[in-house]
Backbone as JSON Lines, residues from 0, in Angstrom:
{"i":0,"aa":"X","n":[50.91,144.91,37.44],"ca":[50.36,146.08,36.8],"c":[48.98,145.78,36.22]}
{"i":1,"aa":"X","n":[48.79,144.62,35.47],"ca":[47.68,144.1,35.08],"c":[46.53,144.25,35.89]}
{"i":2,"aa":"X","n":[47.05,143.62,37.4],"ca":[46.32,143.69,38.48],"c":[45.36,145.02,38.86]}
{"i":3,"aa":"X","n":[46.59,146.16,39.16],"ca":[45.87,146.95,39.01],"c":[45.07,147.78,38.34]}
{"i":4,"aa":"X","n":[45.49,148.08,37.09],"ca":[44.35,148.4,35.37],"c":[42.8,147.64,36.02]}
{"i":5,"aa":"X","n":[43.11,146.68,36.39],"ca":[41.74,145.68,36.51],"c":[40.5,145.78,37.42]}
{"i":6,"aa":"X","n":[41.31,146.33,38.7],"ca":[41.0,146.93,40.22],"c":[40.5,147.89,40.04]}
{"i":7,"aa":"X","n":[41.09,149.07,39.26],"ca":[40.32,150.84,39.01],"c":[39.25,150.42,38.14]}
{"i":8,"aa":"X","n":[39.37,149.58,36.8],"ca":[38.21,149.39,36.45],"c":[36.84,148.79,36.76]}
{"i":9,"aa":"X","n":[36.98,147.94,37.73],"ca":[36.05,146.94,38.27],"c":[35.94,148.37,38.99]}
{"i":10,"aa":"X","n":[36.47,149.11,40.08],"ca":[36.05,149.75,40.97],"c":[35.1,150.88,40.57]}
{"i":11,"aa":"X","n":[35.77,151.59,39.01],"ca":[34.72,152.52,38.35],"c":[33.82,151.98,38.13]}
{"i":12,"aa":"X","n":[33.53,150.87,37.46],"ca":[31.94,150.36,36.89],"c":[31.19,149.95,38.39]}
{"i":13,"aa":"X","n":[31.48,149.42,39.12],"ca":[31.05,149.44,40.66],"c":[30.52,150.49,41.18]}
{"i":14,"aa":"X","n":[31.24,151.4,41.58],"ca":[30.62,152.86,41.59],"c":[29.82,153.92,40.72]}
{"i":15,"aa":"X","n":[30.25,153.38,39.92],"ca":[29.21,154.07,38.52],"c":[27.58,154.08,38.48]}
{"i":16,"aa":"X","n":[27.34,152.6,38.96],"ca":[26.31,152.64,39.44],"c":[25.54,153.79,40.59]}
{"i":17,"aa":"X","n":[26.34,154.26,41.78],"ca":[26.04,154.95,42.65],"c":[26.34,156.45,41.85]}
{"i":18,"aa":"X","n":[26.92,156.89,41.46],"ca":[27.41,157.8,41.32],"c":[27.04,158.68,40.04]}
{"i":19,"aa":"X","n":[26.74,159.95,39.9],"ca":[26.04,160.96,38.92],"c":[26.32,160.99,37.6]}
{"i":20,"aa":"X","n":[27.82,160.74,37.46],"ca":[28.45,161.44,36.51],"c":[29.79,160.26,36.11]}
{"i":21,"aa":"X","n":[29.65,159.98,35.3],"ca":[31.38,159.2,35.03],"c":[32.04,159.88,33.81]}
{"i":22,"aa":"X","n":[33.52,159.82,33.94],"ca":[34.49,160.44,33.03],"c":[35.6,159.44,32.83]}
{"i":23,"aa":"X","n":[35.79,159.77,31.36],"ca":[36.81,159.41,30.49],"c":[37.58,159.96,29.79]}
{"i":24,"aa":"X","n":[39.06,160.36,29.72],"ca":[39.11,161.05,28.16],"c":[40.68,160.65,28.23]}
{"i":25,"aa":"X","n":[41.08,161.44,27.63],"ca":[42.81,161.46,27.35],"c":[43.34,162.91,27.5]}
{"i":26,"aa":"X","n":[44.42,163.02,28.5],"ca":[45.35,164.22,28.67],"c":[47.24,164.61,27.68]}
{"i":27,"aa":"X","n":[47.28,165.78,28.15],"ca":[48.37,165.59,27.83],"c":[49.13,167.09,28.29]}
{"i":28,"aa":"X","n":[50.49,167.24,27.96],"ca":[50.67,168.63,28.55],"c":[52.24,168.68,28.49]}
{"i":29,"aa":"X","n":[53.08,169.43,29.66],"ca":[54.31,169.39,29.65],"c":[54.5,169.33,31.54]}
{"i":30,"aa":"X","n":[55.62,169.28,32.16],"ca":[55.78,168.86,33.37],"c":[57.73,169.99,33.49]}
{"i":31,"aa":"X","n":[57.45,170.97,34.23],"ca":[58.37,171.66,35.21],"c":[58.84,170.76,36.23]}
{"i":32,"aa":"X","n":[59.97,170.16,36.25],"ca":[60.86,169.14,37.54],"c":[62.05,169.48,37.76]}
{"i":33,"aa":"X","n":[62.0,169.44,38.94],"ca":[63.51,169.17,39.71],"c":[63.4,168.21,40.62]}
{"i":34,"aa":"X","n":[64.96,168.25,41.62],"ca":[65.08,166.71,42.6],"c":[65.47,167.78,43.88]}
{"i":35,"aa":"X","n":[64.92,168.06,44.87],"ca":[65.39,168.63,45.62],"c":[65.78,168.16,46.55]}
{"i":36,"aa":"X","n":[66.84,168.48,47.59],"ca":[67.15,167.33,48.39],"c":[68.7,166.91,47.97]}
{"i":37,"aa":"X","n":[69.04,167.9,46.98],"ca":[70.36,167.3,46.49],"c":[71.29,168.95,46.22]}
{"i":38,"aa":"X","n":[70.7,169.66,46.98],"ca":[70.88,171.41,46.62],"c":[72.58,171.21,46.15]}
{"i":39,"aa":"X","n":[73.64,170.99,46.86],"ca":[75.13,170.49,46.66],"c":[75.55,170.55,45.25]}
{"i":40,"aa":"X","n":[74.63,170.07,44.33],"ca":[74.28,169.63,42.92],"c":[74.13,170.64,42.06]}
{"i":41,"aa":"X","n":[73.48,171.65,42.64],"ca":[72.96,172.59,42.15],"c":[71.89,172.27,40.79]}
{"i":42,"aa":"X","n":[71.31,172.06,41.39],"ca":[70.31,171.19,39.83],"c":[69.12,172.12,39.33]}
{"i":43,"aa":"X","n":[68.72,172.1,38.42],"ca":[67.74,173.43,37.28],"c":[66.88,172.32,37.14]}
{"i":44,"aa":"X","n":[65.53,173.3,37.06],"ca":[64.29,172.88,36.41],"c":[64.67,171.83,34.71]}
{"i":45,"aa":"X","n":[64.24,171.1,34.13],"ca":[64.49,170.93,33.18],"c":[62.6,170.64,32.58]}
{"i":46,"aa":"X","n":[62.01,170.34,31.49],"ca":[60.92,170.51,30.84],"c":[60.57,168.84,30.73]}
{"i":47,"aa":"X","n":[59.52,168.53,30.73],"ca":[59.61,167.46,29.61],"c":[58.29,166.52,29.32]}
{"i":48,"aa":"X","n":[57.58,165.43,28.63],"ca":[56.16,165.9,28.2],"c":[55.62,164.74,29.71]}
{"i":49,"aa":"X","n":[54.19,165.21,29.56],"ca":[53.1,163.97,30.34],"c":[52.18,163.93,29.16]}
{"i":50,"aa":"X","n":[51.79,162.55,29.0],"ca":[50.25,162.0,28.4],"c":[49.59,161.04,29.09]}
{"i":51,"aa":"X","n":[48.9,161.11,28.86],"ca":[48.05,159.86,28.66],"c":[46.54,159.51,28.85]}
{"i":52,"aa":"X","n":[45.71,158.61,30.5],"ca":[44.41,158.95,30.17],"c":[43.76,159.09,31.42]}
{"i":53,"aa":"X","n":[42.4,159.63,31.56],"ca":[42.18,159.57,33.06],"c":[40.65,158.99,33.14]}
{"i":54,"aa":"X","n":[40.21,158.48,33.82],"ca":[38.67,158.26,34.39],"c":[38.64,158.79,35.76]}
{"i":55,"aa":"X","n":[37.28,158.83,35.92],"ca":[36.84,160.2,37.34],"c":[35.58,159.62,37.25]}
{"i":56,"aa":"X","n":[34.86,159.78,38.17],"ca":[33.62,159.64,38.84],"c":[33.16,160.71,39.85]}
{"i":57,"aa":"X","n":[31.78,161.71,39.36],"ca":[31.7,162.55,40.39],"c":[30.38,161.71,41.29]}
{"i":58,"aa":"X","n":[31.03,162.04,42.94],"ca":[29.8,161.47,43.67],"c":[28.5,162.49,43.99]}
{"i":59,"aa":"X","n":[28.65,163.43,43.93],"ca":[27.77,164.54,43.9],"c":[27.78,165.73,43.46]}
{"i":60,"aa":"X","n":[27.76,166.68,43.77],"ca":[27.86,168.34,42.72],"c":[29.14,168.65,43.31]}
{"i":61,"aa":"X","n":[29.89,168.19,44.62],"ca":[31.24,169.44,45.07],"c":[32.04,168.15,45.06]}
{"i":62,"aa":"X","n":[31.66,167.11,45.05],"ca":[32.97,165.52,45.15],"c":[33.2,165.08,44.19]}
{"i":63,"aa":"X","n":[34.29,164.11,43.68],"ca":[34.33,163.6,43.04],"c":[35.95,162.85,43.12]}
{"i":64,"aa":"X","n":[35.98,162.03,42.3],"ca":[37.31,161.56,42.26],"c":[38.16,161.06,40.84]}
{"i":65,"aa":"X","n":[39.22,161.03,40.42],"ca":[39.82,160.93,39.39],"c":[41.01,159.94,39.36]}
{"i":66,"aa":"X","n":[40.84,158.99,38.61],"ca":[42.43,158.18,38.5],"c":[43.17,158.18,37.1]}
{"i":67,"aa":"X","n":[44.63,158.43,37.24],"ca":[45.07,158.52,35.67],"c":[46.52,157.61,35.63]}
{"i":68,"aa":"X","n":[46.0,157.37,34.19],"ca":[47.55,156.31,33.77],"c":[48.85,157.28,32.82]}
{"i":69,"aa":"X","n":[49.41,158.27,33.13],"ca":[50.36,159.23,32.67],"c":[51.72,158.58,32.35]}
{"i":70,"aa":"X","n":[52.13,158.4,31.09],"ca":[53.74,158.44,30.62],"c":[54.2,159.83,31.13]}
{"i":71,"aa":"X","n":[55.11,159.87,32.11],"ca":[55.64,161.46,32.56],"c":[57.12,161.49,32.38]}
{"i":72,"aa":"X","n":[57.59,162.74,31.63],"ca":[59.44,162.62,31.72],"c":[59.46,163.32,32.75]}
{"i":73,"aa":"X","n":[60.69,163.15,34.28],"ca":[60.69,163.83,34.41],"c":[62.06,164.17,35.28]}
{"i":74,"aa":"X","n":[62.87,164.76,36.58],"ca":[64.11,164.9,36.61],"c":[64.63,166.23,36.52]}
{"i":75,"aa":"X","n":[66.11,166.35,36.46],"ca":[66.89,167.74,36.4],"c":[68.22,168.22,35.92]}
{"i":76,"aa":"X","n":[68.05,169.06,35.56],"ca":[69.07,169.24,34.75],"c":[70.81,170.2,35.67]}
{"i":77,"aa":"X","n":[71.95,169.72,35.38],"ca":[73.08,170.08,35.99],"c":[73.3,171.4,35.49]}
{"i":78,"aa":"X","n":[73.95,172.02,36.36],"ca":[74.31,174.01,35.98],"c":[75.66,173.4,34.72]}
{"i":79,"aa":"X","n":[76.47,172.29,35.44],"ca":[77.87,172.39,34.51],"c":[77.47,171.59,33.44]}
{"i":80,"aa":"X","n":[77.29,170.06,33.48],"ca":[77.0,169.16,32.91],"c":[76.13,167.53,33.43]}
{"i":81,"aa":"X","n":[75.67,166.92,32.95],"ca":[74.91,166.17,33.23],"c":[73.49,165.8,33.37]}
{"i":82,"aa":"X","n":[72.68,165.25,33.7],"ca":[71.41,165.07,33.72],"c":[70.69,164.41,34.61]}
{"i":83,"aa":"X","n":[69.85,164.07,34.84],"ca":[68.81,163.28,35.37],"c":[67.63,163.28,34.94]}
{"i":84,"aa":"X","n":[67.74,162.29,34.0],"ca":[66.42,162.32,33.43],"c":[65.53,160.5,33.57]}
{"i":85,"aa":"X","n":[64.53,160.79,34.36],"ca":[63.48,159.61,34.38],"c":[62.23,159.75,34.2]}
{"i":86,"aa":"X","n":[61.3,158.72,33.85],"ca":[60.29,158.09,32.38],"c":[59.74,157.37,33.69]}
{"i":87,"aa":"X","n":[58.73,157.43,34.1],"ca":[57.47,156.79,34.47],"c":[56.27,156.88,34.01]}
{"i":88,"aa":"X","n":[55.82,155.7,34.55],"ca":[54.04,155.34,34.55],"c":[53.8,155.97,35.58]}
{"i":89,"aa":"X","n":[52.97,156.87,36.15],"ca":[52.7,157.7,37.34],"c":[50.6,157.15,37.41]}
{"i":90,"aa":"X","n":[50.7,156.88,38.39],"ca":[48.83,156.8,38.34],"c":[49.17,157.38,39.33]}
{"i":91,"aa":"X","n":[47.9,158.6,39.48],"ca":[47.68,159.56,40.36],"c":[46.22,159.29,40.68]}
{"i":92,"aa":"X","n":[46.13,159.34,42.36],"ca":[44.01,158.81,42.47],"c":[44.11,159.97,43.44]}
{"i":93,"aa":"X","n":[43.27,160.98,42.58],"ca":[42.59,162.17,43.09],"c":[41.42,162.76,43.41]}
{"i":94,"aa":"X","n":[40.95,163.36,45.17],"ca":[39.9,163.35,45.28],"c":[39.64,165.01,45.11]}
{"i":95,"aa":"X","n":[38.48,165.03,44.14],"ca":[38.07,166.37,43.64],"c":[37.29,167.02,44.44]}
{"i":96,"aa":"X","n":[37.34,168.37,45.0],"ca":[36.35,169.18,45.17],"c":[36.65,170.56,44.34]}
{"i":97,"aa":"X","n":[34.98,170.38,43.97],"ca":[34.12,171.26,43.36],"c":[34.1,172.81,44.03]}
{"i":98,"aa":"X","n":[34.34,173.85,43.97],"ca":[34.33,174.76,44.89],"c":[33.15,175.87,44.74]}
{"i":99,"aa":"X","n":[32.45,174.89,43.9],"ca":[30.61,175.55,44.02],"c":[30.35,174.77,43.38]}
{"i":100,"aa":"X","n":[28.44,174.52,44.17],"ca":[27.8,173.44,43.37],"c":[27.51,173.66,42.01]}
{"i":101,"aa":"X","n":[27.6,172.53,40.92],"ca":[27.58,172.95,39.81],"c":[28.14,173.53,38.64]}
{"i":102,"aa":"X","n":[29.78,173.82,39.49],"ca":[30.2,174.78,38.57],"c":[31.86,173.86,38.48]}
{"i":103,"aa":"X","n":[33.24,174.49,37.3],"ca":[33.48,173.73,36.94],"c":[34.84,173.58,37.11]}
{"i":104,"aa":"X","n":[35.08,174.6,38.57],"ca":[36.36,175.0,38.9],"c":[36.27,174.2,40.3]}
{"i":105,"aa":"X","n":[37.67,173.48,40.34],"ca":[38.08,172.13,41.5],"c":[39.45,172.25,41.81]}
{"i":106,"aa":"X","n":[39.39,172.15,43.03],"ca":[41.04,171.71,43.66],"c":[41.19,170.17,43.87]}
{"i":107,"aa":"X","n":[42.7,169.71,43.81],"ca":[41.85,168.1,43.99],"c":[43.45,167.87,44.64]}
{"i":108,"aa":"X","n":[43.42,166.66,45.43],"ca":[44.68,166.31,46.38],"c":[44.38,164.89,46.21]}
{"i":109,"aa":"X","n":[45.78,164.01,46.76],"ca":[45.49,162.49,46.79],"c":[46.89,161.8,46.59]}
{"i":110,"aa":"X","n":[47.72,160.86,46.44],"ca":[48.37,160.13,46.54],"c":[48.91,159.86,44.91]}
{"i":111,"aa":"X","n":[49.49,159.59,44.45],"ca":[50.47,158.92,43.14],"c":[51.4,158.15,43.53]}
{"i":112,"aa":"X","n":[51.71,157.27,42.31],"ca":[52.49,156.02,42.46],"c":[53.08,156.27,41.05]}
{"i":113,"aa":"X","n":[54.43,156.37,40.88],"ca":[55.3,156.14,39.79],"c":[56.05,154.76,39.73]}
{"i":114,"aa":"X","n":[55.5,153.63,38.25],"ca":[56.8,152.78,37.94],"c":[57.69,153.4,37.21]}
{"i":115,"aa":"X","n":[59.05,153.15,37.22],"ca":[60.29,153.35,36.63],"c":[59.99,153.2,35.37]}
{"i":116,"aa":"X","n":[60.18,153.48,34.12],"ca":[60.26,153.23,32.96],"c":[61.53,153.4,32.57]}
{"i":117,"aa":"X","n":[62.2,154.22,32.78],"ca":[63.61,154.1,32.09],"c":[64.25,155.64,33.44]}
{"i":118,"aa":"X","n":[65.48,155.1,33.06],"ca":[66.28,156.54,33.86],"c":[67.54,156.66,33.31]}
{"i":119,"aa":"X","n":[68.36,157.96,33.14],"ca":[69.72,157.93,32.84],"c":[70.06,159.17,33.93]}
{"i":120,"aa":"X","n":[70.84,158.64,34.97],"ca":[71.27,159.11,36.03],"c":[72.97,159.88,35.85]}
{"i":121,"aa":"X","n":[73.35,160.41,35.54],"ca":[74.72,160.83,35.18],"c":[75.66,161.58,35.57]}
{"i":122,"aa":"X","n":[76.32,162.23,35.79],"ca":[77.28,163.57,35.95],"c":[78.95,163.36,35.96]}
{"i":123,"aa":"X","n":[79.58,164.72,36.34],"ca":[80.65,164.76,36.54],"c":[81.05,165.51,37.54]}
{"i":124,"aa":"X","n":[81.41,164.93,38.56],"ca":[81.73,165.87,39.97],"c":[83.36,165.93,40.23]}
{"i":125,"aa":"X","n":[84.02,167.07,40.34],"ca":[85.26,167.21,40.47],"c":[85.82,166.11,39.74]}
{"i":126,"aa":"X","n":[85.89,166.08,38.66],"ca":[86.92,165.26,37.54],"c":[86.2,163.44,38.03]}
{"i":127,"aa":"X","n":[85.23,163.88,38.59],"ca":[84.66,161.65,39.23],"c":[83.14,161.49,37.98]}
{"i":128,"aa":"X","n":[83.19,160.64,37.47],"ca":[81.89,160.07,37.0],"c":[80.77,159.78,37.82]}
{"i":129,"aa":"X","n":[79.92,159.85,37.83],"ca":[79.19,159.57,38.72],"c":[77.8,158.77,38.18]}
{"i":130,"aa":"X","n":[77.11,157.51,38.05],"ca":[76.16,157.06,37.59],"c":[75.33,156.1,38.6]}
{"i":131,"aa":"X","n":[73.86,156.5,38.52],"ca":[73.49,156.1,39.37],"c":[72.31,155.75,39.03]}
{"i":132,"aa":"X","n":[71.41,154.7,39.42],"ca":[70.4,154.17,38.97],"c":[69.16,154.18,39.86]}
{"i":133,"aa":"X","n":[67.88,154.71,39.35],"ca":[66.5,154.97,39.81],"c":[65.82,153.67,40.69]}
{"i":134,"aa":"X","n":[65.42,154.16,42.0],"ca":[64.41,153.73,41.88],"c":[63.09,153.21,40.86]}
{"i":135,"aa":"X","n":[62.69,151.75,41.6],"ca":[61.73,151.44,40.72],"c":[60.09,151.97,41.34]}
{"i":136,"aa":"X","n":[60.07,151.94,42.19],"ca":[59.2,153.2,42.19],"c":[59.02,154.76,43.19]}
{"i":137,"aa":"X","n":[58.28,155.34,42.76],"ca":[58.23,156.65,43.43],"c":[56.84,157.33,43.96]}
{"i":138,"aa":"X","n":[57.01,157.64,45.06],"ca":[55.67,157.89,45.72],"c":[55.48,159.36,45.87]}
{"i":139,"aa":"X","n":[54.74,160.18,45.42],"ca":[54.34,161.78,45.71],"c":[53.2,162.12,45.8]}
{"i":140,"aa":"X","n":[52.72,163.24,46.83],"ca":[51.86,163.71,46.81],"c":[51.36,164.8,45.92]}
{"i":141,"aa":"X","n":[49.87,164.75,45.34],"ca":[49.66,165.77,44.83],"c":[48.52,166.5,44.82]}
{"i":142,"aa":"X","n":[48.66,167.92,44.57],"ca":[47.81,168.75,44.45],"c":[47.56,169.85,43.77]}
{"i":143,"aa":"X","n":[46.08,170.05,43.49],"ca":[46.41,171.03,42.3],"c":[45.03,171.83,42.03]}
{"i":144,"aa":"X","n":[44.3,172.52,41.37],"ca":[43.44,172.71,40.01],"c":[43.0,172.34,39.03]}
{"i":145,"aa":"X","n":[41.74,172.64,39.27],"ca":[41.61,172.26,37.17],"c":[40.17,173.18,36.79]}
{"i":146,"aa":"X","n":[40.18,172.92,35.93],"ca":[38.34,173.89,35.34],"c":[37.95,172.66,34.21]}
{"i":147,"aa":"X","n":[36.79,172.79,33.98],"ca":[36.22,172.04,32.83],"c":[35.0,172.89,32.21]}
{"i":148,"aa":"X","n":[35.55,172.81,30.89],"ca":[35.25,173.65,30.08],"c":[34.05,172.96,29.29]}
{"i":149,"aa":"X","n":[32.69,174.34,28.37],"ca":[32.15,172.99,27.69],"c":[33.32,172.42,26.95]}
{"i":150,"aa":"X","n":[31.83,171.12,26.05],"ca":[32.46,169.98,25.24],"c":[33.82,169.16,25.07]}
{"i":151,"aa":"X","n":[33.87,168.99,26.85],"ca":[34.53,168.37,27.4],"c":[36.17,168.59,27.73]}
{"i":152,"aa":"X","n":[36.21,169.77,27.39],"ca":[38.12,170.46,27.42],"c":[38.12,170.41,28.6]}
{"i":153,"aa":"X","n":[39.25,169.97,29.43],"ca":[40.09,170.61,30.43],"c":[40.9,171.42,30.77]}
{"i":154,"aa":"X","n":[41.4,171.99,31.66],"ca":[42.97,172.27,31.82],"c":[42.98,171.82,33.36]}
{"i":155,"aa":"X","n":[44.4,171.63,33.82],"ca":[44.74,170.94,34.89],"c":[45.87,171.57,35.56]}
{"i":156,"aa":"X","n":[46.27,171.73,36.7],"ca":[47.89,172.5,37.06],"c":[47.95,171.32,38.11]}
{"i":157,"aa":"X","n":[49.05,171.17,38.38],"ca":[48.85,170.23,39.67],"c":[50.55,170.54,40.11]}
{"i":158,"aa":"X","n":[50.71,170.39,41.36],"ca":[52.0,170.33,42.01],"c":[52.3,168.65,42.32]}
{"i":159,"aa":"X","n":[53.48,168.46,42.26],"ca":[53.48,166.92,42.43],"c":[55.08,166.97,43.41]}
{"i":160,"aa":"X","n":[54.91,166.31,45.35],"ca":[55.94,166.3,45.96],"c":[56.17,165.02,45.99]}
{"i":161,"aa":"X","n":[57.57,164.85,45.82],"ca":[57.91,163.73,45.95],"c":[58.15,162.92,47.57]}
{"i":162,"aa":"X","n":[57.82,161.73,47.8],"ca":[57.95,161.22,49.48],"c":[59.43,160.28,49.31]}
{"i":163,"aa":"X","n":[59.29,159.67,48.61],"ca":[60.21,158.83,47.99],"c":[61.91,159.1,47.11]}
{"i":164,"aa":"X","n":[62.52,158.74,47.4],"ca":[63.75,159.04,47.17],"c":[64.05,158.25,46.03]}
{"i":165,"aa":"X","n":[64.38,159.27,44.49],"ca":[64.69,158.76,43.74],"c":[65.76,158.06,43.32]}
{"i":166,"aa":"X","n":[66.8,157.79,43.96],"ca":[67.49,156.88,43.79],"c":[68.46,156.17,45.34]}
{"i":167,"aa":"X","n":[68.92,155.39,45.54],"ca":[69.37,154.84,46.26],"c":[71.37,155.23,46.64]}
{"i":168,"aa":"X","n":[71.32,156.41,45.72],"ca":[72.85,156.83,45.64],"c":[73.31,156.83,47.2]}
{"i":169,"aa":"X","n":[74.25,156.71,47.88],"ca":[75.14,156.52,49.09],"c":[75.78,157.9,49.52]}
{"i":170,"aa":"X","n":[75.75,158.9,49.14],"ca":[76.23,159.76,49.07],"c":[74.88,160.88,49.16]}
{"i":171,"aa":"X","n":[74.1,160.79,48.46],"ca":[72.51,162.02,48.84],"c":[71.38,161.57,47.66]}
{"i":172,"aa":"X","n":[70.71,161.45,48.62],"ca":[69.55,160.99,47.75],"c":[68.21,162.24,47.47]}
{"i":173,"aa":"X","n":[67.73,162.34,46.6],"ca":[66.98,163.4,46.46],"c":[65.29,162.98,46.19]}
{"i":174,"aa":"X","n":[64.48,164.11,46.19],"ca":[62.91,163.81,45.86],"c":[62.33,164.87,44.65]}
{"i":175,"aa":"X","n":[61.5,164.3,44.06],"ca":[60.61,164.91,43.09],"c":[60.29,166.15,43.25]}
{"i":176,"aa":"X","n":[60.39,167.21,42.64],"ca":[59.02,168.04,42.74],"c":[58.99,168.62,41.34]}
{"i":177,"aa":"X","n":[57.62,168.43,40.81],"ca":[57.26,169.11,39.73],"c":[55.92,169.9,39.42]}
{"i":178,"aa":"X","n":[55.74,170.45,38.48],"ca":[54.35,171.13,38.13],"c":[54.21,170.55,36.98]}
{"i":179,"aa":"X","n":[52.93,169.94,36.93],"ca":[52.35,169.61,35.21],"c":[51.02,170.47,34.83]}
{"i":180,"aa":"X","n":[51.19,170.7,33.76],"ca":[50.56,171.56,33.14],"c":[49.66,170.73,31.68]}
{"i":181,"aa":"X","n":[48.38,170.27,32.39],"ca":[48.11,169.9,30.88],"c":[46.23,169.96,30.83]}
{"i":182,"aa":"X","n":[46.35,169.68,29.64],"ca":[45.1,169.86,28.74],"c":[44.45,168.57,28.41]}
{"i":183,"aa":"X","n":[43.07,168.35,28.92],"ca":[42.34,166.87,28.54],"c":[41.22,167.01,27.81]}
{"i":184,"aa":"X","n":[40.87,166.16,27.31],"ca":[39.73,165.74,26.65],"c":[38.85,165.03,26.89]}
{"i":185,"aa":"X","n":[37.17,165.01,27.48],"ca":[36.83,164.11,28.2],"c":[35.56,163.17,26.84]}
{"i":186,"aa":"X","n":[35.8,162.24,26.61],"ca":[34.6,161.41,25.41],"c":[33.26,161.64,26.11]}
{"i":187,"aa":"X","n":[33.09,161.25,27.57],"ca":[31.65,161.18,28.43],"c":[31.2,162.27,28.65]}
C-alpha cells in the first residue's frame, strides 16, 4: 500500500510539471449499495458514508485526471434479516472530461481498486446460518459527474460497477453496485 501512496505521488509531481492545473482537497458524502448477482436474496439498497481525499491534474481545458484515497461503507441490506456490510479503501483513477472549454461541468470514467477493511457477511436462510467472508479486494468500474464550483466546492455523483465478486461463497457470489454522492473541497 505504501508502494502505491508513493507511485501517485511521484507520478503527480512528475506531471505537474507538464500540466496546467493541479488539485488537492478532501471529499466526503454518502454511498447508495447493493450486491447484485445474488437476486435469490432479495437484497435492498442500504446507505452508508465515503470520505476522504483526492488529487487531479488537468492536462488541458476538456482533460484531466483524478485519483482518490476513499474510506467507503458499503453492501446490502436483507428484506427478512441480515446484512452485508463491507469497509474499504477504494482508490478510484479517473479520467476527466470537461464538456466545454473552460467551464466546470465533467463526466469522468476509469477503473477503482477496493482493499478490504473489514466485512460482516451474515444471514439466515430457511432456519441455516449463513456467514461468509469478503474478498480482499474488489475491482469496479466507474462513472459519473461532477461540477466545480467557485472557491473550490465540488459536488460529484458517480456510479460504481462492480467486476469482482465480493465474496468467494460456494453457493452465489455477487458484485457491487453503488452511487456515491459527495461533496469536496479543493485547497489548490
Amino acid at each position: 500500500m505504501k508502494k502505491l501512496i508513493v507511485a501517485v505521488i511521484i507520478l503527480f509531481i512528475g506531471v505537474n510539471s507538464y500540466s496546467q492545473e493541479f488539485d488537492l482537497g478532501v471529499k466526503g458524502g454518502i454511498n447508495f449499495s447493493n450486491i447484485y448477482g445474488l437476486e435469490p436474496l432479495n437484497l435492498e439498497y442500504t446507505e452508508g458514508i465515503v470520505v476522504g481525499v483526492f488529487a487531479g491534474i488537468k492536462f488541458s481545458d476538456r482533460i484531466g485526471m483524478q485519483v482518490d484515497a476513499l474510506y467507503s461503507e458499503q453492501g446490502a441490506k436483507f428484506t427478512d434479516s441480515g446484512k452485508f456490510e463491507l469497509t474499504y479503501l477504494n482508490v478510484p483513477v479517473v479520467l476527466k472530461y470537461y464538456l466545454v472549454d473552460d467551464q466546470p461541468l465533467y463526466i469522468q470514467v476509469g477503473p477503482q481498486v477496493g482493499i478490504l477493511l473489514k466485512d460482516d457477511l451474515r444471514t439466515v436462510i430457511d432456519n441455516t446460518s449463513i456467514k461468509a467472508v469478503g474478498n480482499d479486494t474488489d475491482i469496479s468500474a466507474v462513472m459519473g459527474m461532477g461540477y466545480d464550483f467557485p472557491y473550490g466546492i465540488r459536488i460529484e455523483g458517480r456510479f460504481n460497477l462492480g467486476i469482482t465478486n465480493v465474496t468467494d461463497y460456494q453457493l452465489e457470489s455477487g458484485r457491487h453496485k453503488y452511487i456515491s454522492l459527495t461533496i469536496g473541497y479543493s485547497f489548490l
